[in-house]
N, C-alpha and C positions, 0 to 999 in steps of 0.2 A: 634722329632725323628719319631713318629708315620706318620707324615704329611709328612715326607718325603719318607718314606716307600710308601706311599700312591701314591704319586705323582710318585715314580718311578714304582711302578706298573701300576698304568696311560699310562704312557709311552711306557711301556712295551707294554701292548695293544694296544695302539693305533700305533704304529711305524708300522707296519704289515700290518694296511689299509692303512697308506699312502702311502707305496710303491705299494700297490696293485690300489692305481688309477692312478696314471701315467701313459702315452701313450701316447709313440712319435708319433711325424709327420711323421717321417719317420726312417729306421734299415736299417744299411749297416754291409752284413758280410764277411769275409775274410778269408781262414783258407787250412787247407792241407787235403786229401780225398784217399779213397781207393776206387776200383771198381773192382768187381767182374765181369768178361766181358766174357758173351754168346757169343764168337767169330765165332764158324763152332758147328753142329750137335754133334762134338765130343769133341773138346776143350772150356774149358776154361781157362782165361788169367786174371792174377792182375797186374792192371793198378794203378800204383801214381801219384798222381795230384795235382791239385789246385780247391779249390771251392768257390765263392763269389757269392753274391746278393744282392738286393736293393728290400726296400719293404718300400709301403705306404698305410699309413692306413686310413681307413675310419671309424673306431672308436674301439672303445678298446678290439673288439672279431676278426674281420675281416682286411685283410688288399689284396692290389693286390701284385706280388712279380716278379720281374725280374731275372732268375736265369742262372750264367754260370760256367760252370766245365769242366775240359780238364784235362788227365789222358794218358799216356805216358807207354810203355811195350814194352820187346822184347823176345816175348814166340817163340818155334817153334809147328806149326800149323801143322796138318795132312789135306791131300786136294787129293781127287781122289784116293785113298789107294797108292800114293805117300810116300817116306819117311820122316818122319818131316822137314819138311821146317823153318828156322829163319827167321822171320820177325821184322822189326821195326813197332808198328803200335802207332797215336795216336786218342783216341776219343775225341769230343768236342762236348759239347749241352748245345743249349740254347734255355731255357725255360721261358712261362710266366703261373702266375694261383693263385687262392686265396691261403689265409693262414687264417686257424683258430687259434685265442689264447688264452689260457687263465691265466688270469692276477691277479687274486683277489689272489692267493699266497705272502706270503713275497717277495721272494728273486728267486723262482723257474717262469719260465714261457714257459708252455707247450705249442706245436703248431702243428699242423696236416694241410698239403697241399699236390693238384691235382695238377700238371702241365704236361700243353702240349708244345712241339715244336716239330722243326728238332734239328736233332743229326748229325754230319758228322763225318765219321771214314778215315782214309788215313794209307796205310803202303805201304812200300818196302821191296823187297826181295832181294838181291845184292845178296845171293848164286845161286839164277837160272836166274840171269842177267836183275831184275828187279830194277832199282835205281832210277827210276823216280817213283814217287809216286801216287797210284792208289789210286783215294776217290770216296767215295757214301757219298751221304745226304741222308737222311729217316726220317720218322716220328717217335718219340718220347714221350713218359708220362711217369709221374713219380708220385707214390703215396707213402706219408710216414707223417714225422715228426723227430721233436726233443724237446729237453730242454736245456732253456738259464739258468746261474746262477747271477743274476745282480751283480756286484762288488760294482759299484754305480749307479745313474738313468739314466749316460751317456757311461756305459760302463759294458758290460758282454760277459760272458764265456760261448761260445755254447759247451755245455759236449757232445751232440752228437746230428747228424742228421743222419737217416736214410732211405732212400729211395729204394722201389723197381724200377725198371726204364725197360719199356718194348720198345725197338726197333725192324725196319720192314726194317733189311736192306736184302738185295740177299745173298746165302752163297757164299762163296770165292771157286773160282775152276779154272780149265783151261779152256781156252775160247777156243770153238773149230775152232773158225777162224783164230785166229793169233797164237793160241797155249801159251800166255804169262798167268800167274795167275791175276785171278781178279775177278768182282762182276757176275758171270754168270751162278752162283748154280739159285734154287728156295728159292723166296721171303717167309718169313717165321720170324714167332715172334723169339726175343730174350729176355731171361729173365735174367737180368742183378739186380745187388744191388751196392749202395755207400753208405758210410759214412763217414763222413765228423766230425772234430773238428775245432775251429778258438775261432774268438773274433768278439766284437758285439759291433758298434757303432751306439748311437740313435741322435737325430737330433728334435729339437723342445719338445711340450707337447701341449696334446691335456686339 
């Protein structure tokens, strides 16, 4: 009885480090996102979306990471001390940039990443006779992090990622030459946040 007690205390300890040295080849993630979207000077808009990425590692702290999100809203917008305007808009970005992780926990695995790219945003306005759809690309970074909860060594639960996410698109105004709305305010940061839940699939072991 004693020997076994033993042995399952054994266990006990040691179970913990061996999840903690596992590290895939590669994490694919998938899941549903919110964004807080710096749209004009005076609005902001929440956008629902979709979030996934692909990351590979180069060993059990570091990995590079492939990342795209697209988030969907139809807020009405104030532009030129005009009356709120309804638009449809959606944003999309896709980013690349390390990710840090850290792994020696049981079951928990924390992770903090920079990523840069373009972001394109597109909307229409059908009330002031805009249905074609007006888009900018801009530059793009995102600083944050989240925590995975592993289920097992090939599958876990992202309880959350959070990013702050800065874009550099033109503010939305009337153009003074055609008179229709679009990108012809001045260029200027936008201070934008997502987060994001899903599922976590790993792929290999280093």
């Amino acid at each position: 009885m004693c020997k076994r007690l033993h042995l399952a205390l054994l266990l006990f300890l040691v179970a913990p480090s061996v999840w903690a040295q596992q590290t895939p080849l590669y994490e694919g993630f998938v899941g549903a996102s919110y964004a807080r979207e710096d749209v004009t000077s005076t609005n902001f808009i929440n956008g629902i979306g979709w979030h996934g990425s692909v990351d590979g590692t180069a060993n059990n702290w570091i990995s590079a990471v492939f990342d795209f999100s697209g988030y969907y809203s139809s807020p009405k917008i104030k532009i030129d001390g005009l009356p709120p305007i309804p638009i449809n808009s959606s944003t999309y970005l896709y980013l690349f940039g390390p990710r840090l992780t850290y792994r020696r926990l049981p079951r928990l695995t924390p992770f903090a990443e920079a990523l840069l790219g373009p972001a394109n945003f597109k909307f229409t306005a059908s009330s002031v006779g805009l249905t074609n759809a007006v888009s900018s690309t801009a530059f793009a970074a995102a600083l944050g992090g989240g925590v995975d909860f592993a289920v097992t060594d090939r599958f876990a639960i992202r309880l959350f990622e959070v990013d702050y996410v800065a874009t550099r698109f033109r503010e939305i105004g009337i153009d003074p030459t055609t008179g229709q709305v679009s990108f012809s305010g001045q260029r200027r940061t936008q201070n934008n946040t997502r987060a994001s839940v899903g599922f976590v699939i790993r792929f290999g072991s280093r």
